[in-house]
N, C-alpha and C positions, 0 to 999 in steps of 0.2 A: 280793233279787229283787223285781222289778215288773212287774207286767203293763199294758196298756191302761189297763185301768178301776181298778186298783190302787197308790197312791205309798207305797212304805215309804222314809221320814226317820228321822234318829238327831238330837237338835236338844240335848241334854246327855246326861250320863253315863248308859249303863244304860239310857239310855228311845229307843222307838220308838213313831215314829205312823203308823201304818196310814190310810190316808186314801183313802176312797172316792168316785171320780170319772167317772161314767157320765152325763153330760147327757143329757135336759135335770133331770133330778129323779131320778138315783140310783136308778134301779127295779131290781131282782135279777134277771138271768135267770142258768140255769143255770153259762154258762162263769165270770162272775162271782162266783158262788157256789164253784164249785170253785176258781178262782185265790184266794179269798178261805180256805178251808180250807188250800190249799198254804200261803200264808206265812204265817196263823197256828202251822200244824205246823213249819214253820220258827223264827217267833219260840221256841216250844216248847223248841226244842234248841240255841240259842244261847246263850254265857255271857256277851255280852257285851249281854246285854238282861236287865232283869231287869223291868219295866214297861212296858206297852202302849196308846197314848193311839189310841181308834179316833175315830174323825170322819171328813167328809164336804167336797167341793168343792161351792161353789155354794151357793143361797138353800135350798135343800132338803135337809137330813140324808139321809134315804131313804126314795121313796114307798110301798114295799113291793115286793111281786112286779112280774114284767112281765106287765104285762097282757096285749099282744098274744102273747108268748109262751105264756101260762098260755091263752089262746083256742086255741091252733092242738094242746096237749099232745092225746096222744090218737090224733095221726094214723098212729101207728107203734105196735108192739104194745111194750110196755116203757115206755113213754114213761113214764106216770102213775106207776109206781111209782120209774122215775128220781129222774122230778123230785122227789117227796116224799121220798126217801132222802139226796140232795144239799143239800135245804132243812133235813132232820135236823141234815143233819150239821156244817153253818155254824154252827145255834143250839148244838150239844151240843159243841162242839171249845172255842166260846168259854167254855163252861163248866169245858171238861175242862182247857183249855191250864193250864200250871204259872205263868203269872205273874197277877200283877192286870192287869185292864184299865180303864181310867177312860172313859166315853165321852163325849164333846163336842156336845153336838147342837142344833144351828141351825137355824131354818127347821121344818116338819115332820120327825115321824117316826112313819108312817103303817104300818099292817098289819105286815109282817115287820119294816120299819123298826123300830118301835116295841119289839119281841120283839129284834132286836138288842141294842137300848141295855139293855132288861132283863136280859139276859144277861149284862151286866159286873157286875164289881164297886160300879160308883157311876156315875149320871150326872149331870154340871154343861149346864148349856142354857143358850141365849141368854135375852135377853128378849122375844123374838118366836116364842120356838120354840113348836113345841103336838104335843098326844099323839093319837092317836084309831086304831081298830079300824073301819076303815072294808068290810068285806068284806061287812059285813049288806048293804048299797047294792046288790050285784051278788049277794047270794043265797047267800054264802058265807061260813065262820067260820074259827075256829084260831088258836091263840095263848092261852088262859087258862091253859094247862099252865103256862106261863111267868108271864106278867104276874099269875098269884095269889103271886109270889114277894115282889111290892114294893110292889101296889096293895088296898087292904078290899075285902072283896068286894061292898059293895054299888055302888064306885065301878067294878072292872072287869065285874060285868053291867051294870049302866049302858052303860058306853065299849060292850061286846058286841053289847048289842042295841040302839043307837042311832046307833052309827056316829058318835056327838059331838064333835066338836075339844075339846077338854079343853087350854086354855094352860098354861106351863110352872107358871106360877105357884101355878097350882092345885094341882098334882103334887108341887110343894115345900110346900105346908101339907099334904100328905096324907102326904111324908115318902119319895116313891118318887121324886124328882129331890133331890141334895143343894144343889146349890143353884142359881140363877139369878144369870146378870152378864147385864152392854152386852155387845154382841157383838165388841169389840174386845176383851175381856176376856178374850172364852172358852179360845180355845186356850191362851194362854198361862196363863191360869188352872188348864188341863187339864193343860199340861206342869210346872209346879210343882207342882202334887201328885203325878202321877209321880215325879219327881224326888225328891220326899219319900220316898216310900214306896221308891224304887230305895235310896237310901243306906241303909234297915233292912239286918241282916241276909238273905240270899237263900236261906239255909238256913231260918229262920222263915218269912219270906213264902213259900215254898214251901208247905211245909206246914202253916200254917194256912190258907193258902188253898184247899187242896186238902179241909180239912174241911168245908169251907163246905157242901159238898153233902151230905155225909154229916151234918153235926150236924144239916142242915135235915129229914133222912128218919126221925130218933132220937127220941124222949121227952127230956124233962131229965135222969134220971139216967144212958141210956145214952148219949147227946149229953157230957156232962159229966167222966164216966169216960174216953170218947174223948179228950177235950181234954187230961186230969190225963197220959194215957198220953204226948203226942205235946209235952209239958208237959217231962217227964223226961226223953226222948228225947232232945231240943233242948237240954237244958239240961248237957250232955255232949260238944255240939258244939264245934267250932274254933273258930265262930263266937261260942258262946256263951260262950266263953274268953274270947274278945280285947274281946270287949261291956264284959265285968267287968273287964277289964285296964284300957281307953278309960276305964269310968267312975270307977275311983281314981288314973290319973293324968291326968284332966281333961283328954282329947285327943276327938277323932275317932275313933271306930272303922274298921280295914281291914279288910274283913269278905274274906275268901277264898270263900267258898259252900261252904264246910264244915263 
């Protein structure tokens, strides 16, 4: 499924790229946001996806909210608590959804934008791309819940209270962008490690990705314990059978997602 402002591609095995297309600069307004949670909850329960490459049409990743829309919220009794429910639940899906996500990002990635690409698993960026929390501008904030997830804290109060383009570049010595290409580079760059990560096992990738949140709310040793548990689990699997089988007779793995 695809909507308007939404293109889901299948470009190798396993992998789909979610690609966001709203001229002029990819702003978020609400219907976009909800079509955006549909096909995530769709990739969700597909077998025939097992990795998720998000990205963007156009010189701009995504400028954040819509502004003109976020002007007019209000005028109907619900609105406000709508719109922040449906903004919820774009960032908290892409966390929850069961596969990895990698994300591609060119150009800006400003306010929510920004809080998207944090939200994946790993972001690769052009060489032109840049970070920034620009809401201070306009008298307004949100987003640290998130962005404390990849950025030191003295760099996202910084971005917070100054509203600062921060280039990609930057963001990769600080270790919250994994890495910068030429921008002819990126997607495909972005679909190869997809592609990577789809041939693993889909029974592992599952669930260790699904710990990710939880190790991140634990201490080390109840974090740790978690992992040893989910460790033995897996290593009981179908999957984890034929991994062992591939690696003493020096083949490929066919992983089933069992």
């Amino acid at each position: 499924m695809s909507t308007p402002h939404l293109r889901l591609e299948f470009p190798a095995p396993f992998v789909a790229v979610l690609t966001l297309d709203r001229p002029p600069v990819n702003a978020l307004d609400r219907p976009t946001r909800e079509a955006f949670v549909a096909l995530l909850e769709e990739l969700h329960e597909r077998d025939d996806v097992r990795c998720i490459v998000l990205t963007a049409a156009g010189r701009i990743f995504c400028a954040g909210a819509d502004i003109r829309e976020k002007q007019a919220l209000g005028a109907k009794p619900g609105d406000l608590m709508r719109a922040d429910r449906v903004t919820r639940d774009a960032f908290f899906t892409l966390l929850d959804i069961a596969k990895p996500v990698v994300c591609a990002v060119q150009g800006g990635a400003l306010g929510a934008g920004f809080v998207l690409a944090a939200c994946c698993d790993t972001i690769l960026a052009s060489e032109d791309a840049y970070f920034a929390m620009p809401e201070i501008d306009v008298g307004q904030g949100g987003g640290a819940s998130f962005l404390q997830r990849i950025l030191p804290p003295a760099k996202l109060r910084r971005m917070m209270l100054t509203g600062e383009r921060v280039p990609a570049a930057e963001l990769h010595r600080l270790g919250a962008v994994e890495s910068v290409l030429p921008a002819a580079e990126l997607l495909p760059a972005a679909i190869a490690l997809a592609a990577t990560i789809a041939a693993k096992s889909p029974t592992a990738v599952r669930r260790i990705r699904a710990s990710f949140g939880t190790v991140e709310a634990l201490g080390l040793r109840e974090g740790f314990r978690l992992e040893q548990g989910y460790t033995t689990e897996l290593s009981r699997s179908a999957d984890a059978e034929e991994a062992r089988r591939a690696f003493f007779e020096k083949r490929k793995p066919d992983f089933g997602g069992r």
